[in-house]
N, C-alpha and C positions, 0 to 999 in steps of 0.2 A: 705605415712607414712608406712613405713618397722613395722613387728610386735614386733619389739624390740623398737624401737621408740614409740607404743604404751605402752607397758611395761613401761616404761621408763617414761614418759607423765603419765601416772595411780600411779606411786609411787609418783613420783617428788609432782605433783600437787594434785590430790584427794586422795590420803592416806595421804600425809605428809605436805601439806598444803603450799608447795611452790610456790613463784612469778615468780621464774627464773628456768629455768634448762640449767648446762653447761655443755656440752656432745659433741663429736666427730661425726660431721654428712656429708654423702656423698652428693654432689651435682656435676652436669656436668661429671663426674669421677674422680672429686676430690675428697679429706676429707681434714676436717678441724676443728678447734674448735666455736661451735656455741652456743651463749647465745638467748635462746628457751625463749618468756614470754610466761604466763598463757595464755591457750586458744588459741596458735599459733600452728601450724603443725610441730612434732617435726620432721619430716623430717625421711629419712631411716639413724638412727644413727649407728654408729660402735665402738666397744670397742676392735677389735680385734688389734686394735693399741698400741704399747708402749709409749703412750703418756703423758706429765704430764700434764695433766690440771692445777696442784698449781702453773706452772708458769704465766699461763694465767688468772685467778683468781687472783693472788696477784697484777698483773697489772691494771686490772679494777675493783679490787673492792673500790677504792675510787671513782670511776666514776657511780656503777650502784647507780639508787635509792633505797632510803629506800625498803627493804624490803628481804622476805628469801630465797637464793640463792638454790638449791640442786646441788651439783656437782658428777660425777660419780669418784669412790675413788676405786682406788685397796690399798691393807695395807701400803705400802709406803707411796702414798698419804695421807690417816689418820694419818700418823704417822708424814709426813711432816705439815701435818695443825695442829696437837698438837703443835708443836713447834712457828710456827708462831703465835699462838693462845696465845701461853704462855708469848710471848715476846708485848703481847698489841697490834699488826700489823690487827688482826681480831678478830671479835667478835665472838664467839662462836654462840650466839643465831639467829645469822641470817645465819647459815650454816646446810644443811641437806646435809648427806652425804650418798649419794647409793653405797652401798659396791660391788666390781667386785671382785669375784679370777680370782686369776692368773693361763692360765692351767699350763700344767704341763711343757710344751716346756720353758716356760715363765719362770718359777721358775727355773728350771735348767739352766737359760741362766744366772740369775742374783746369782745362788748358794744362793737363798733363804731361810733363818731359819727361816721366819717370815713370810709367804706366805697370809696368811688368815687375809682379816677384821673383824672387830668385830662382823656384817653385814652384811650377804651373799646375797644379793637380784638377781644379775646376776652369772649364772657361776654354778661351785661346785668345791669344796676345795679340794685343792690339797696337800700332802704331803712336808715338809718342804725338804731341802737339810742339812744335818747335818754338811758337811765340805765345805770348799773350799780346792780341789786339789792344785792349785798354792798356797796357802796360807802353809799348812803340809807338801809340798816340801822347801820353803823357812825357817820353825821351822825346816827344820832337817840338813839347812846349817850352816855352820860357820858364825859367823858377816863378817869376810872376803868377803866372798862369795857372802852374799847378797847384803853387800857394791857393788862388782860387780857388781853385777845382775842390781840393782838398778842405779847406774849408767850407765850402757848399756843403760837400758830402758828410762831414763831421757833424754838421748841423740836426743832422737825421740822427744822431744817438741821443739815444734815451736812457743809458747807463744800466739798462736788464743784465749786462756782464753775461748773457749770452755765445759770447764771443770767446768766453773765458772757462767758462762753465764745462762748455758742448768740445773744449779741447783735449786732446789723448797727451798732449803734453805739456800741459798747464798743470803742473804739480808740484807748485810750493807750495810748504805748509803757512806759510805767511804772504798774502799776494801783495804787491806794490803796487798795483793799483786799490787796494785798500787803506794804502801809508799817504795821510792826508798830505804830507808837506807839498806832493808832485800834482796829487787830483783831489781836491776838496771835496768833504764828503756831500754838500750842498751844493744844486745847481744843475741844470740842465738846459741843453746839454751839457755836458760837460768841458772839461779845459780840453785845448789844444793837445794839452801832455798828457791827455789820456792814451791817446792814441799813439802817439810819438813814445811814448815810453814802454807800451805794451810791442810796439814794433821791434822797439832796442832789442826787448829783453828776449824775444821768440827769436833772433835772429837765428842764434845756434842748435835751433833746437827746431824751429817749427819744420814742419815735413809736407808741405804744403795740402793738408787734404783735401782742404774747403770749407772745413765744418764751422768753421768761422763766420765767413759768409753765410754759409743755407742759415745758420741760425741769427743771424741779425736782422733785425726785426725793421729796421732801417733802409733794407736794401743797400746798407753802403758795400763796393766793393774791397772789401778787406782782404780776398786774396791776393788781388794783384798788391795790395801794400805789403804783403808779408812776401811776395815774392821779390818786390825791389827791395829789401831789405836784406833779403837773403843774395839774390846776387852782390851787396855790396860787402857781404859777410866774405863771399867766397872772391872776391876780386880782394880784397883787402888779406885775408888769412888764408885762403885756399882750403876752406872748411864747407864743407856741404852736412847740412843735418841728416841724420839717418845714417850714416857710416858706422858700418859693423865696429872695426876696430878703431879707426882716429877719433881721441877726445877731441870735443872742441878746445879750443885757443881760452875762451872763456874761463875754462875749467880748472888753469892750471897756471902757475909762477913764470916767471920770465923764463925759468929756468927749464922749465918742462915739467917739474914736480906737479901734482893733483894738489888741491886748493884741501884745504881741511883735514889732513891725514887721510886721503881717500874715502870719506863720510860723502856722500849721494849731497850736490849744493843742486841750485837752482840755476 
């Protein structure tokens, strides 16, 4: 056991009273995601990976037993587990979350406003990014233009759903981009309204991590889309994704009532 693995093992289970801990740990010269129980060897872990644990986590947490999970969380992650949390998918009380900053390579790479957990237990905090470059270049084109732009870079998908796959909060059980009426199941690239649609719909929800982009295979940049998207979310509704307590706008009646009798929608 590496001393970060001891770390890690001392918060998870004797400070904070956890059964499980999910964390990123090497073996043979691999790395991987490992679910660590109480009293087991957490092994030489590593964090120095961009990796999302909430996709791994949402898969098996109907499968572990009863009991309280700690997962290793950079603010993306917290901010993706708010969401799922809020749509009924997890319970809150069976999640400890050990907070990781991101350094500063990290931050710059995702053009991070939002860098810091609540929670700093690994790491030391790093300074936010205030802009995105591509993003201030395409505000200072014409609609023309970006129409362009935007199509050029569409051009590059190959519909691998990558984009979709590799998301911690891409979790319907029905995807609409799988509902032929809006993206035909034939054709590549694909329509326009692949992309336009898949934007709509993460508005209230995506939490910008990037994993979007690192996995498109395309190289298009689909974070700064999901970021102008979501500024327009939060100029329009004053809703930022990731908010502990505010539902989105999305979620709920004129009225403020929860959409479905409080049933977890999309």
């Amino acid at each position: 056991m590496n001393e970060l693995g001891k770390k890690l093992a001392r918060i998870a289970f004797d400070e904070r009273g956890a059964d499980y801990l999910l964390a990123m740990r090497e073996e043979h010269g691999n790395v991987a995601p490992s679910m660590i129980r109480k009293g087991e060897d957490a092994g030489d872990v590593r964090v120095d990976l961009p990796y999302q644990l909430v996709n791994i986590l949402s898969n098996i947490y109907p499968w572990v037993p009863k009991g309280r999970i700690a997962v290793v969380c950079r603010r993306c992650d917290e901010k993706a587990l708010n969401e799922i949390i809020k749509r009924n998918l997890m319970d809150r009380d069976r999640l400890i979350l050990i907070g990781l900053a991101c350094t500063r390579e990290q931050v710059a790479l995702c053009r991070c406003s939002d860098p810091v957990p609540s929670k700093v237990d690994i790491g030391e905090a790093n300074a936010p990014v205030r802009e995105d470059p591509l993003m201030v270049k395409l505000d200072s084109m014409s609609q023309q233009d970006r129409l362009k732009f935007w199509t050029s870079e569409f051009r590059k998908c190959n519909k691998c759903f990558g984009c979709t796959l590799n998301c911690p909060v891409c979790f319907c059980d029905d995807c609409v981009l799988e509902e032929h009426t809006f993206t035909p199941e034939l054709g590549i690239p694909p329509s326009f309204a692949f992309h336009l649609v898949r934007s709509m719909h993460m508005s209230d929800k995506c939490i910008e991590c990037g994993e979007c982009e690192r996995s498109c295979a395309g190289g298009i940049p689909l974070l700064t889309l999901r970021k102008m998207a979501n500024r327009d979310m939060k100029r329009m509704f004053g809703y930022e994704a990731g908010d502990k307590e505010k539902v989105s706008p999305l979620l709920t009646t004129l009225e403020g009532k929860l959409l479905e009798d409080g049933e977890h929608v999309c």
